[in-house]
Jmol script that loads the backbone (N, CA, C; Angstrom):
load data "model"
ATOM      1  N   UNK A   1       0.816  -1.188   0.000  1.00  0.00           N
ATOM      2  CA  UNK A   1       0.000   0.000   0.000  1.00  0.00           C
ATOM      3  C   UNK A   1       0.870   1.268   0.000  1.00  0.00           C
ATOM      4  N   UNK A   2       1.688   0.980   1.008  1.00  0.00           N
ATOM      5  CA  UNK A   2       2.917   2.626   0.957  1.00  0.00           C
ATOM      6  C   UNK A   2       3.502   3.092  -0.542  1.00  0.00           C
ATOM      7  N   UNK A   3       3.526   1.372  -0.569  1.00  0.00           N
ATOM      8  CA  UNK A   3       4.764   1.280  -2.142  1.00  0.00           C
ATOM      9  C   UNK A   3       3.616   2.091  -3.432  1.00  0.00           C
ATOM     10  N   UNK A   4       2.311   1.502  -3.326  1.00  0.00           N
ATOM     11  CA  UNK A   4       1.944   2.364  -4.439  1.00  0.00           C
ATOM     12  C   UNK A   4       1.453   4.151  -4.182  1.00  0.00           C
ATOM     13  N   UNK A   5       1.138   4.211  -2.890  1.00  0.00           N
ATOM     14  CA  UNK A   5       0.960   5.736  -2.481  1.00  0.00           C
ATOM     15  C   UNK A   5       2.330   6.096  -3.226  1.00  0.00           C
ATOM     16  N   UNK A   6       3.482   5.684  -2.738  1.00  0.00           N
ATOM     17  CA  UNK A   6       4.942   6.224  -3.511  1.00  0.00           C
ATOM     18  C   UNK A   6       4.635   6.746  -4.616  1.00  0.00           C
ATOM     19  N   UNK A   7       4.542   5.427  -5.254  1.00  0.00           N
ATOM     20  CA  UNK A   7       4.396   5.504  -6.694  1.00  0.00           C
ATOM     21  C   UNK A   7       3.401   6.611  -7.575  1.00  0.00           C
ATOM     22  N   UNK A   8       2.277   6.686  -6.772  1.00  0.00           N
ATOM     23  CA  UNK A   8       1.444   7.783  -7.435  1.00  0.00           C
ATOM     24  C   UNK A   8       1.900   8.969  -7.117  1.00  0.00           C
ATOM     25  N   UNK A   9       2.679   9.426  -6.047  1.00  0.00           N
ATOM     26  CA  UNK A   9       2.885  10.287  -5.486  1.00  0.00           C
ATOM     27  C   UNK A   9       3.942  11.190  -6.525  1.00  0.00           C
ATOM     28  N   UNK A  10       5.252   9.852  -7.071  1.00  0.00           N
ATOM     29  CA  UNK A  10       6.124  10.605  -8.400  1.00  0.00           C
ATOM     30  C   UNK A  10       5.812  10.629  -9.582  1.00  0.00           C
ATOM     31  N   UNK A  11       4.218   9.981  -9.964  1.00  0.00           N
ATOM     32  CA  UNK A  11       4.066   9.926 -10.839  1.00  0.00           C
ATOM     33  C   UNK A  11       3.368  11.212 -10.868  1.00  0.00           C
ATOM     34  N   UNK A  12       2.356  11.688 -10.257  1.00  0.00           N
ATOM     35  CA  UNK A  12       1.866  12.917 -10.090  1.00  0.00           C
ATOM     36  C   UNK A  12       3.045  14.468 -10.277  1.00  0.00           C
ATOM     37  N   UNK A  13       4.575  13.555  -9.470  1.00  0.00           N
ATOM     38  CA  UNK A  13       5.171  14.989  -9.476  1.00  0.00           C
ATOM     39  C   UNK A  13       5.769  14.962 -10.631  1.00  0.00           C
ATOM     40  N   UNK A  14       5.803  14.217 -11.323  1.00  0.00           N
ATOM     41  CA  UNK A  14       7.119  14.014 -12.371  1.00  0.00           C
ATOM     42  C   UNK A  14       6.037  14.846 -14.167  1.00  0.00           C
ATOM     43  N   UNK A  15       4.697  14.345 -13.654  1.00  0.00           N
ATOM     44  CA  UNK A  15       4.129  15.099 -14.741  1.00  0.00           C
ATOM     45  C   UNK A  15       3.961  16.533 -14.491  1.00  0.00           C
ATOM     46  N   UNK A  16       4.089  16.973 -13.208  1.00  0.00           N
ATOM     47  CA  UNK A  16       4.267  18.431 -13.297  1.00  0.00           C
ATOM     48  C   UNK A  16       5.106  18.764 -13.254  1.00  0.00           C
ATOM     49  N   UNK A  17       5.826  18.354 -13.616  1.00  0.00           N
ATOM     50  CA  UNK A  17       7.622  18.538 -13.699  1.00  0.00           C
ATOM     51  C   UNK A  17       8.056  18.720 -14.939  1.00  0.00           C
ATOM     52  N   UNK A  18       7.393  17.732 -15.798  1.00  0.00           N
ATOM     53  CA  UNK A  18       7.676  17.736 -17.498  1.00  0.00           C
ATOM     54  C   UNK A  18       6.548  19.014 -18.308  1.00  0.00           C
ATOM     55  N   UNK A  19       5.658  19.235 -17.208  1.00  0.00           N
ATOM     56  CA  UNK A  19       4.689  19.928 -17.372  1.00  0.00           C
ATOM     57  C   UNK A  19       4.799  21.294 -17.946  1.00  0.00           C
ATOM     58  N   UNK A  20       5.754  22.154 -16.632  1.00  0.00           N
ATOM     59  CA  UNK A  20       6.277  23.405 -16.860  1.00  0.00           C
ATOM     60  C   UNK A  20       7.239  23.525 -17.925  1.00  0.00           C
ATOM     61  N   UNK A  21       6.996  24.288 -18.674  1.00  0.00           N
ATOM     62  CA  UNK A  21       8.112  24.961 -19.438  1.00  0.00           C
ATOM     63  C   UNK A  21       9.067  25.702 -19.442  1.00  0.00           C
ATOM     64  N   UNK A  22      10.311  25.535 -19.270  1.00  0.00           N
ATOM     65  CA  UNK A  22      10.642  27.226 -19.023  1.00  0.00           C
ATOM     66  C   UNK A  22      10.881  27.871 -20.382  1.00  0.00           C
ATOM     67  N   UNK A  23      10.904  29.313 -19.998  1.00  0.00           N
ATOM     68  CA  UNK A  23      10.832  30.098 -21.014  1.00  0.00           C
ATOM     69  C   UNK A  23      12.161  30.997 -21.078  1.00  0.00           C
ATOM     70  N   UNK A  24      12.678  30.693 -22.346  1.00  0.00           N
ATOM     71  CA  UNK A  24      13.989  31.607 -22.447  1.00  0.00           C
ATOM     72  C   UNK A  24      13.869  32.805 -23.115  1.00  0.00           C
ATOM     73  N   UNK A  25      15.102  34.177 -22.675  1.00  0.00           N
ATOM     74  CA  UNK A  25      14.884  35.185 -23.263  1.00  0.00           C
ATOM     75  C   UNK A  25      15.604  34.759 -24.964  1.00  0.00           C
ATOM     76  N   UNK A  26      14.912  35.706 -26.191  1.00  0.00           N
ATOM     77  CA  UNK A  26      14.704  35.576 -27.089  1.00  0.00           C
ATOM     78  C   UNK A  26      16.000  36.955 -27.132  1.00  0.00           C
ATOM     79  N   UNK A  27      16.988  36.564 -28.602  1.00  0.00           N
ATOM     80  CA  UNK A  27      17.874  37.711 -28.860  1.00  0.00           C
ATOM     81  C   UNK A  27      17.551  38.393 -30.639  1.00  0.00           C
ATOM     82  N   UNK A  28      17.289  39.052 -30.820  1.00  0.00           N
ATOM     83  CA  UNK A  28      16.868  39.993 -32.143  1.00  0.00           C
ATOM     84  C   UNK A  28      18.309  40.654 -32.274  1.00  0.00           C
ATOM     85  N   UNK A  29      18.537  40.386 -33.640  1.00  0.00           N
ATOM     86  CA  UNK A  29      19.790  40.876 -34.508  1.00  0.00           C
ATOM     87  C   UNK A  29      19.723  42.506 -34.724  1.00  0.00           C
ATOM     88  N   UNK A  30      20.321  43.559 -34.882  1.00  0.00           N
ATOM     89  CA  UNK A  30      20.511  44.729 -35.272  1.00  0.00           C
ATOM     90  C   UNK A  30      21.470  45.045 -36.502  1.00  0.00           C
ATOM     91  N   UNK A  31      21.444  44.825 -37.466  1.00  0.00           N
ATOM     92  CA  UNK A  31      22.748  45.231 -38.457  1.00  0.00           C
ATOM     93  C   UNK A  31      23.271  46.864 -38.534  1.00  0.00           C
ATOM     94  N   UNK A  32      24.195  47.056 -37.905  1.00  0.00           N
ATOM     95  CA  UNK A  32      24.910  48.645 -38.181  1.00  0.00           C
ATOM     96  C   UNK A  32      25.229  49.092 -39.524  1.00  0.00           C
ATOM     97  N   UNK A  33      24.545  49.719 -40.282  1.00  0.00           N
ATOM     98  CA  UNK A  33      24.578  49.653 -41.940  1.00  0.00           C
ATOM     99  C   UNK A  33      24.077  48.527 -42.100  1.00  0.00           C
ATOM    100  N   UNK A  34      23.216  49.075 -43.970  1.00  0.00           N
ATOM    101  CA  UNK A  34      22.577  47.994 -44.334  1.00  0.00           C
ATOM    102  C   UNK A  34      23.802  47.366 -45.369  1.00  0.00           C
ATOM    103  N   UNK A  35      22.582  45.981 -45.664  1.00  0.00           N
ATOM    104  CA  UNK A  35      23.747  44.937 -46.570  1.00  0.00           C
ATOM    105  C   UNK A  35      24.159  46.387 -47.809  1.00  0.00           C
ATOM    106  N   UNK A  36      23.400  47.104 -48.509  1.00  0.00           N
ATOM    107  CA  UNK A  36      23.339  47.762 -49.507  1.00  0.00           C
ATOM    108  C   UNK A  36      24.738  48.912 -49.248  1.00  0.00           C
ATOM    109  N   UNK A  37      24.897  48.840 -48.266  1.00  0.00           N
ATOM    110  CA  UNK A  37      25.650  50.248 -47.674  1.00  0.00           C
ATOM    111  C   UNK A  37      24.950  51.078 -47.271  1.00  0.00           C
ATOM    112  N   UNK A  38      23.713  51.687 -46.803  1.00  0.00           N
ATOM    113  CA  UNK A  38      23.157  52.728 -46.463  1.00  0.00           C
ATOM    114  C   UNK A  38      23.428  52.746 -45.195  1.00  0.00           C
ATOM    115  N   UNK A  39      23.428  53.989 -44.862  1.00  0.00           N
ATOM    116  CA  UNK A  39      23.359  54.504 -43.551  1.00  0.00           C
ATOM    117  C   UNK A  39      22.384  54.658 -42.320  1.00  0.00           C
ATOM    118  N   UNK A  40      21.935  53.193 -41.996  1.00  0.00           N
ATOM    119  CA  UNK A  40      20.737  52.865 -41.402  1.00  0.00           C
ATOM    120  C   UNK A  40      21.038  51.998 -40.495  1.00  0.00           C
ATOM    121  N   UNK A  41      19.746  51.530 -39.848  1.00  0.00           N
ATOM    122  CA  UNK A  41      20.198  49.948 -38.982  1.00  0.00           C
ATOM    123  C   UNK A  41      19.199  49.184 -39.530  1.00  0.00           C
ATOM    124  N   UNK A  42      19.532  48.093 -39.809  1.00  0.00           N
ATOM    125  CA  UNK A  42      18.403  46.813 -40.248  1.00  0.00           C
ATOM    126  C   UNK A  42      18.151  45.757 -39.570  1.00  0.00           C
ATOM    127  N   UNK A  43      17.080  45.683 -39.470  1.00  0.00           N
ATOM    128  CA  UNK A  43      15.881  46.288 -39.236  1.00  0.00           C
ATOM    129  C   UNK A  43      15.909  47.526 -38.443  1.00  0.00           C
ATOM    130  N   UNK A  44      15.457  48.663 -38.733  1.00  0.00           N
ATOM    131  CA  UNK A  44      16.069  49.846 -37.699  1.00  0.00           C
ATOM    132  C   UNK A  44      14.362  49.754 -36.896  1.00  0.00           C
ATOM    133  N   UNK A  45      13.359  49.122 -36.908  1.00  0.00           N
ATOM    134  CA  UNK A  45      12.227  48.762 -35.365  1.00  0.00           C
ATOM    135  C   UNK A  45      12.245  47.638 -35.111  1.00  0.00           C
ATOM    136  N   UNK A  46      12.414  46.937 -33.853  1.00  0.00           N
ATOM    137  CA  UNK A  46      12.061  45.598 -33.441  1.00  0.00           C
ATOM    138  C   UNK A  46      11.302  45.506 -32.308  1.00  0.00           C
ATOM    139  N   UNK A  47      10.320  44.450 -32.509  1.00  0.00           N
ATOM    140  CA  UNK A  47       9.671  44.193 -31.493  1.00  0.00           C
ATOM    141  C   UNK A  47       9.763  42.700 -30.372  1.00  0.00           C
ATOM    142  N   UNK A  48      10.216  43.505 -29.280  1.00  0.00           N
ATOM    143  CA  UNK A  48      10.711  41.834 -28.404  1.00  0.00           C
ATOM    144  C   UNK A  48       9.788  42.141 -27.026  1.00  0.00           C
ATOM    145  N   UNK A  49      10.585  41.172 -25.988  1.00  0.00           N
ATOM    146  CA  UNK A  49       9.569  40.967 -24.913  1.00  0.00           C
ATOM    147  C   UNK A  49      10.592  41.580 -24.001  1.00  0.00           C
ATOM    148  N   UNK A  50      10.381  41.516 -22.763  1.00  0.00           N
ATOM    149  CA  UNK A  50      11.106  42.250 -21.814  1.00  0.00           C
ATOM    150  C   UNK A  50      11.909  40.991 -21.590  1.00  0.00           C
ATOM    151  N   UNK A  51      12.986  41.277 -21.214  1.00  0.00           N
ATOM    152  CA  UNK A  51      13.905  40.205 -21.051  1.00  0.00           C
ATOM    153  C   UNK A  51      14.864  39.529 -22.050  1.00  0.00           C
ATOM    154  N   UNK A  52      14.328  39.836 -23.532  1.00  0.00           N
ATOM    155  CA  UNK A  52      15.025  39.957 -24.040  1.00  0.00           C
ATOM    156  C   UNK A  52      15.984  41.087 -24.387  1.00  0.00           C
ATOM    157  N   UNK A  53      16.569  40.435 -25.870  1.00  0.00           N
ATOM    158  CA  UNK A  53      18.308  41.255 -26.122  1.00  0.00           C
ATOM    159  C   UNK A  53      18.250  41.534 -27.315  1.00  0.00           C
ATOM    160  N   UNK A  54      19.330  42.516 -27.888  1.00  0.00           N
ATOM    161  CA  UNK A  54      19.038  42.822 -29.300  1.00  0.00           C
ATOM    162  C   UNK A  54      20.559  42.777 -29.229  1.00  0.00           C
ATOM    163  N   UNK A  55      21.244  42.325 -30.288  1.00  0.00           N
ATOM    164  CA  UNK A  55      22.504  42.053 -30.697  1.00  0.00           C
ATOM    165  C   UNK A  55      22.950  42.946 -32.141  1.00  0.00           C
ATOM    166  N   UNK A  56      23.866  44.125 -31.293  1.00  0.00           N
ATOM    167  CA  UNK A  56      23.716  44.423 -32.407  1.00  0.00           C
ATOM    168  C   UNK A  56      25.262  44.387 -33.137  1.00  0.00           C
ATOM    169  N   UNK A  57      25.064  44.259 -34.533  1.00  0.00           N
ATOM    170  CA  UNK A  57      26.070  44.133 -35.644  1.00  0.00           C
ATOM    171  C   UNK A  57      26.720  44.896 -36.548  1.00  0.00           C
ATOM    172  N   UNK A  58      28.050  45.419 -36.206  1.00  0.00           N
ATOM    173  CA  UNK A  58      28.561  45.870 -37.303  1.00  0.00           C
ATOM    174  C   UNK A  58      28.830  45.595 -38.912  1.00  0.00           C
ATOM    175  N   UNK A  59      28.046  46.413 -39.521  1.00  0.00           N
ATOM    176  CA  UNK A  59      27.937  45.843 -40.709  1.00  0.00           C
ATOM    177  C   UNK A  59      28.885  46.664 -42.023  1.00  0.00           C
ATOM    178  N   UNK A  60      28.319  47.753 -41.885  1.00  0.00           N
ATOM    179  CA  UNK A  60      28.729  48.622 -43.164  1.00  0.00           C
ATOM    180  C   UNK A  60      28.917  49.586 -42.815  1.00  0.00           C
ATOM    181  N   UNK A  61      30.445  50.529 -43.704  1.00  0.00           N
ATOM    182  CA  UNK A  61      30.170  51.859 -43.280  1.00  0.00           C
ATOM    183  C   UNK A  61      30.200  52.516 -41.885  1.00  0.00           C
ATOM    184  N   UNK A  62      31.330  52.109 -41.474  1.00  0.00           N
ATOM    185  CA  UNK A  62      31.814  51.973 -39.681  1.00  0.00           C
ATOM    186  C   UNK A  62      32.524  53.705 -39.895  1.00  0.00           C
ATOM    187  N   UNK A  63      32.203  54.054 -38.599  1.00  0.00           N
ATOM    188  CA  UNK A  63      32.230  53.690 -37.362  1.00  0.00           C
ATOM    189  C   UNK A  63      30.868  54.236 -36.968  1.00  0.00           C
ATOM    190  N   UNK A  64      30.595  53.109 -36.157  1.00  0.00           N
ATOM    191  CA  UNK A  64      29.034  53.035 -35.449  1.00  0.00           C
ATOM    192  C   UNK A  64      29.154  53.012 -34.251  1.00  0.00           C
ATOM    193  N   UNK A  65      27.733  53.660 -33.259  1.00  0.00           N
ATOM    194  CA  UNK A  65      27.083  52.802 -32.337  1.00  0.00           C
ATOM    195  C   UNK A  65      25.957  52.944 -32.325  1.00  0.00           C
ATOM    196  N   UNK A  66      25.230  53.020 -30.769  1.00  0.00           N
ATOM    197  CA  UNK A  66      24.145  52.612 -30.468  1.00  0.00           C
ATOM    198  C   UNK A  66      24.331  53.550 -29.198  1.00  0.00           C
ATOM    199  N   UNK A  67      23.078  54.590 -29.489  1.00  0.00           N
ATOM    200  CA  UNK A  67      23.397  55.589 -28.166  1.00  0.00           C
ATOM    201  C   UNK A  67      21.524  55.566 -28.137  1.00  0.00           C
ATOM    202  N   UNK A  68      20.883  55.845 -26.401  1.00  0.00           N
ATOM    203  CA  UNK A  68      19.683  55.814 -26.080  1.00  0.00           C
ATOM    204  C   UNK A  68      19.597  56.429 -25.063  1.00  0.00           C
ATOM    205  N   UNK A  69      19.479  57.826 -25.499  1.00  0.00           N
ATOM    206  CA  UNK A  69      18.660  58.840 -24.788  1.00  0.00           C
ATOM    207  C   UNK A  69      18.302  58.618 -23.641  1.00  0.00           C
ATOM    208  N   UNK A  70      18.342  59.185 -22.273  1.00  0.00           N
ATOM    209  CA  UNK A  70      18.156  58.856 -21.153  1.00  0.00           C
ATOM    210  C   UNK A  70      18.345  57.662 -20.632  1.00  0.00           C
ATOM    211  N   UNK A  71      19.062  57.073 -21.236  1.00  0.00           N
ATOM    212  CA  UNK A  71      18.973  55.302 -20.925  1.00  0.00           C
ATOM    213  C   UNK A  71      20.593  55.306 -21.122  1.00  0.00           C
ATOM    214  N   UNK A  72      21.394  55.800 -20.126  1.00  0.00           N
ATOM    215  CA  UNK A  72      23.031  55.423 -20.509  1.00  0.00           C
ATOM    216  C   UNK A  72      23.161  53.619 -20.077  1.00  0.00           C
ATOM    217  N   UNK A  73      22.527  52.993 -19.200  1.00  0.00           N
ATOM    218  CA  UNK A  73      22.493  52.009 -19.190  1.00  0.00           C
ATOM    219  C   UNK A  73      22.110  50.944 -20.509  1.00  0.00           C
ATOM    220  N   UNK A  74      21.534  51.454 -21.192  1.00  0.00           N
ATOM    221  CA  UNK A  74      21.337  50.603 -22.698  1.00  0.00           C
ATOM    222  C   UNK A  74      22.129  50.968 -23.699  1.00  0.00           C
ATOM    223  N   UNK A  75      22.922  52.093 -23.593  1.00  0.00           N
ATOM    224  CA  UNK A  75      23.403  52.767 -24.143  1.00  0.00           C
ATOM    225  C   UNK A  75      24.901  51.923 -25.012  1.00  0.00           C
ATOM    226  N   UNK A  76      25.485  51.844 -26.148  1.00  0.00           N
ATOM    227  CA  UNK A  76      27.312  51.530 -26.423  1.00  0.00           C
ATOM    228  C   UNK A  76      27.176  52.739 -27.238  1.00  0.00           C
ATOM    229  N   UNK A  77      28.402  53.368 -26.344  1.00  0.00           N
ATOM    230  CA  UNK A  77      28.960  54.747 -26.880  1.00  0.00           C
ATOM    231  C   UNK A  77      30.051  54.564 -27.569  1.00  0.00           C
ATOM    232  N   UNK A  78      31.148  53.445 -27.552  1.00  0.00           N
ATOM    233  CA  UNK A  78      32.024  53.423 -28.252  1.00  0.00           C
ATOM    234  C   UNK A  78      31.699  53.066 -29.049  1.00  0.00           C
ATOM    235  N   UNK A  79      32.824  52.941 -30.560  1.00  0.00           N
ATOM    236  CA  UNK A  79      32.681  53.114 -31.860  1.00  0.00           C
ATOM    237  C   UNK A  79      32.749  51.763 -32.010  1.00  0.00           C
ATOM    238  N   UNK A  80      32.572  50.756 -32.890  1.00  0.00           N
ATOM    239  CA  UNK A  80      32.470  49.936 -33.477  1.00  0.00           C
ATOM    240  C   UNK A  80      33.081  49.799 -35.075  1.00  0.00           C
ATOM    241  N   UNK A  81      34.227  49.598 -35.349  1.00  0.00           N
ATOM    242  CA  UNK A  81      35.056  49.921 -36.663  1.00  0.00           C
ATOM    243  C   UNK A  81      35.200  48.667 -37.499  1.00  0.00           C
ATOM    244  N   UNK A  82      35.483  47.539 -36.320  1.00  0.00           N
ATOM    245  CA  UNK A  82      35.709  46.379 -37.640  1.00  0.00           C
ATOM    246  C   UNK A  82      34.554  45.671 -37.984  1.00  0.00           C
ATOM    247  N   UNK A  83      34.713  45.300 -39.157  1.00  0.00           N
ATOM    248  CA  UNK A  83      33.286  44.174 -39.494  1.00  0.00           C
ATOM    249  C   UNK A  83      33.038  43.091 -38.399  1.00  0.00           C
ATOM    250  N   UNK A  84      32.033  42.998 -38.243  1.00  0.00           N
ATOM    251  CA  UNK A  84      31.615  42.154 -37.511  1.00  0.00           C
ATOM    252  C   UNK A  84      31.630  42.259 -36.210  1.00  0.00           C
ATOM    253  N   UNK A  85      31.771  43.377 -35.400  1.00  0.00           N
ATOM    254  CA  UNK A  85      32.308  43.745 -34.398  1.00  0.00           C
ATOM    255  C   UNK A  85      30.836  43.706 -33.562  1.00  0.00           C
ATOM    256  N   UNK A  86      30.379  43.221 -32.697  1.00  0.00           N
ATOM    257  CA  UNK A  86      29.318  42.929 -31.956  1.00  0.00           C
ATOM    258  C   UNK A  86      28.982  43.461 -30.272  1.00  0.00           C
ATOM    259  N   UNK A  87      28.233  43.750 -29.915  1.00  0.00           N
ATOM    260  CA  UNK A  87      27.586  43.288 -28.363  1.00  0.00           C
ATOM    261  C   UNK A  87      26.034  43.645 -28.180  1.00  0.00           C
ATOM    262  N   UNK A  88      25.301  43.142 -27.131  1.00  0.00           N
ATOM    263  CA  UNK A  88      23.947  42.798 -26.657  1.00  0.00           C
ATOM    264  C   UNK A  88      23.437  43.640 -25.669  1.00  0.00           C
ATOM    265  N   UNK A  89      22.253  44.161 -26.023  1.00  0.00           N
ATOM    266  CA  UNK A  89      21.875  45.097 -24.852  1.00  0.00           C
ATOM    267  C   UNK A  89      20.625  44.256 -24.497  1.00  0.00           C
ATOM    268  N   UNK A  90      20.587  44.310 -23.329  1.00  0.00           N
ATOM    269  CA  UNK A  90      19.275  43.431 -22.705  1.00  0.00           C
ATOM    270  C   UNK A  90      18.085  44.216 -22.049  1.00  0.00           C
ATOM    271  N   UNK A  91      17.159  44.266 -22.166  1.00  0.00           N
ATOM    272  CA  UNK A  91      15.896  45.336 -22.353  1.00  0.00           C
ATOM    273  C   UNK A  91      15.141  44.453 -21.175  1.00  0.00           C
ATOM    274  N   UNK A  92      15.352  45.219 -19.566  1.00  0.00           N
ATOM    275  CA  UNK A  92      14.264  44.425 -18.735  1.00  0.00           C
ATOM    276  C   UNK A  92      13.161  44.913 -18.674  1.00  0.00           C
ATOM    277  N   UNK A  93      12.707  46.178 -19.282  1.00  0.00           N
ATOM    278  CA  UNK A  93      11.251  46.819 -18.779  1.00  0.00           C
ATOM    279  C   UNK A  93      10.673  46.920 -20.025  1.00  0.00           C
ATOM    280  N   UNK A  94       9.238  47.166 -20.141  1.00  0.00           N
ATOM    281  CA  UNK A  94       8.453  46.907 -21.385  1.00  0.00           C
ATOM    282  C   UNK A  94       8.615  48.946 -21.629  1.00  0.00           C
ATOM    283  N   UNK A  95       8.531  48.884 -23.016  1.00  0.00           N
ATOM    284  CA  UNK A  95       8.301  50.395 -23.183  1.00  0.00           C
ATOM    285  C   UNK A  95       9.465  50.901 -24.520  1.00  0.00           C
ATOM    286  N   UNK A  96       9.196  51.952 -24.981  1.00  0.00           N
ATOM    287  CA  UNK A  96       9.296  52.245 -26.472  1.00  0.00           C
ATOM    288  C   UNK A  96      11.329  53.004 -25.935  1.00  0.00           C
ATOM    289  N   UNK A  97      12.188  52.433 -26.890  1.00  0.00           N
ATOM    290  CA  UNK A  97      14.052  52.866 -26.363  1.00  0.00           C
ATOM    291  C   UNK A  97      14.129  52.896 -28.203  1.00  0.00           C
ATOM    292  N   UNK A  98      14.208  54.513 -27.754  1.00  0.00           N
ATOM    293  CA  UNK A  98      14.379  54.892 -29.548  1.00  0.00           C
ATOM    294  C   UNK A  98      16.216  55.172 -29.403  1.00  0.00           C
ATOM    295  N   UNK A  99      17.012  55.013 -30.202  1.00  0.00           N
ATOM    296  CA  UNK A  99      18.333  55.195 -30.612  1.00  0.00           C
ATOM    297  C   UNK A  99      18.681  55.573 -31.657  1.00  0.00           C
ATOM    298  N   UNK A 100      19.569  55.696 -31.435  1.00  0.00           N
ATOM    299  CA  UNK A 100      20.587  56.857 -32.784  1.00  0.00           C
ATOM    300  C   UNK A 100      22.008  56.296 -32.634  1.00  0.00           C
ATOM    301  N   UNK A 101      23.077  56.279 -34.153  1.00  0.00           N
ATOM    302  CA  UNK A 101      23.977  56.005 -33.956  1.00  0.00           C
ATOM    303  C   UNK A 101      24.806  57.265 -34.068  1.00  0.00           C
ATOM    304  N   UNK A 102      25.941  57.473 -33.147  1.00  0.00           N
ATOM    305  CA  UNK A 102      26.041  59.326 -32.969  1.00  0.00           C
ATOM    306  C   UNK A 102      26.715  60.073 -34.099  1.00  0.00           C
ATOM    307  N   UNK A 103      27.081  59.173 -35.008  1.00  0.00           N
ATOM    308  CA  UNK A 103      28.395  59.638 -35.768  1.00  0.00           C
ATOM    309  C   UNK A 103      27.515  60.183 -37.262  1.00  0.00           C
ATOM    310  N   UNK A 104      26.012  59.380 -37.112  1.00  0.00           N
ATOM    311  CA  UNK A 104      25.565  59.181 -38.481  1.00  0.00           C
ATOM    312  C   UNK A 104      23.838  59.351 -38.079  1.00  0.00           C
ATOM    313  N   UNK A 105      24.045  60.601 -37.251  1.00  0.00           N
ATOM    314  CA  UNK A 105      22.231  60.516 -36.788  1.00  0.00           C
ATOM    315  C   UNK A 105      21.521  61.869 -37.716  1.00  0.00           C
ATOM    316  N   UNK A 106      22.676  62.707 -37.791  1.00  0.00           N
ATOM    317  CA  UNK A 106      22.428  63.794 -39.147  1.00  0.00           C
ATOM    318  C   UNK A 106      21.578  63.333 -40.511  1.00  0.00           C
ATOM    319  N   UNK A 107      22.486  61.666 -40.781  1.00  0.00           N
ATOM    320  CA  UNK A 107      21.784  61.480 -41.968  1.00  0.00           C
ATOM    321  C   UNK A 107      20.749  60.643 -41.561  1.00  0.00           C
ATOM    322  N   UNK A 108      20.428  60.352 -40.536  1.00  0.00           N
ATOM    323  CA  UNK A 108      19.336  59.407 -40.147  1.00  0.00           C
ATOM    324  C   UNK A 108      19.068  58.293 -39.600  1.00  0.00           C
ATOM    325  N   UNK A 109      20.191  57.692 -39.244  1.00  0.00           N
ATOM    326  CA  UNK A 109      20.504  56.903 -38.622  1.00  0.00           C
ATOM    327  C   UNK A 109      20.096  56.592 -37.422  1.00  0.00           C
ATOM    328  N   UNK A 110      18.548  56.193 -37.157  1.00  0.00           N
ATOM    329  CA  UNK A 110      18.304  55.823 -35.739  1.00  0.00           C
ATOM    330  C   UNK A 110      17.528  54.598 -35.993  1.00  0.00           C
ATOM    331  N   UNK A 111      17.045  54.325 -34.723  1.00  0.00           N
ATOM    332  CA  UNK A 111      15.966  52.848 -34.421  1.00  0.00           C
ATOM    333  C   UNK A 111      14.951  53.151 -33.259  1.00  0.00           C
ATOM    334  N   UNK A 112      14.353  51.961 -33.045  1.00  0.00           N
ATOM    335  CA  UNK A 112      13.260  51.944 -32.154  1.00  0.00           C
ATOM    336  C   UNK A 112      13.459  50.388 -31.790  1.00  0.00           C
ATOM    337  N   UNK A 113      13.402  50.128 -30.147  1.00  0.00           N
ATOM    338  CA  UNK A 113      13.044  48.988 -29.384  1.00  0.00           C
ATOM    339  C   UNK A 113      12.077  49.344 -28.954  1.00  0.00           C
ATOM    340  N   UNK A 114      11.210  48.347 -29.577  1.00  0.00           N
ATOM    341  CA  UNK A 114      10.079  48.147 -28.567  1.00  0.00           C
ATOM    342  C   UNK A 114       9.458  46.714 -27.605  1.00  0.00           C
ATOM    343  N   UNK A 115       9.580  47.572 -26.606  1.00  0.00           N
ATOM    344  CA  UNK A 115       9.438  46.167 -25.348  1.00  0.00           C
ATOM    345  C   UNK A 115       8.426  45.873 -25.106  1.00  0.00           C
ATOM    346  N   UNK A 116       7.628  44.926 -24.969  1.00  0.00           N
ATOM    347  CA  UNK A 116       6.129  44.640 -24.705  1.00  0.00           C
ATOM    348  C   UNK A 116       6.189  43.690 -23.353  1.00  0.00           C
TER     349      UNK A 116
END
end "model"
wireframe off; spacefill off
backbone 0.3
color backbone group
């Protein structure tokens, strides 16, 4: 009798165990210049969840960054020169983080995160 109370007892926990999911944060690409060469970010709006990251990429037409207005914490102020030159900003609160890259915001060069 114990032995099968046991038994129901892990069988019960083990399906709520396989049950839960966890949920990982999700990372969205940024390209610094487009493939074309323009002076943009591509996709320059993305839409993610809080907790996620946006990775962004040196692409074309360096030197770049990624500067956000009241937000020095989301902020890479340094330049970014070689191809491929990378890092991740991680977005914990839901809400609209518009950016500009500083070198190239004259010609237009900005974006929009949006956190939901």
């Amino acid at each position: 009798m114990l032995r099968s109370f046991f038994a129901g007892f892990f069988a019960i926990v083990l399906s709520l165990g396989l049950g839960i999911s966890s949920v990982s944060a999700a990372t969205v690409e940024v390209k610094l210049g487009t493939d074309a060469g323009m002076l943009a970010f591509e996709p320059s709006t993305v839409n993610i969840s809080a907790g996620d990251s946006v990775k962004f990429v040196n692409n074309k037409l360096a030197p770049h960054n990624a500067v956000f207005d009241g937000h020095e914490e989301l902020s890479h102020a340094d330049l970014a020169f070689a191809p491929g030159e990378t890092w991740e900003t991680t977005f914990d609160n839901a809400g609209t983080y518009e950016f500009y890259c500083e070198p190239h915001r004259g010609a237009g060069m900005v974006g929009k995160v949006i956190v939901e």
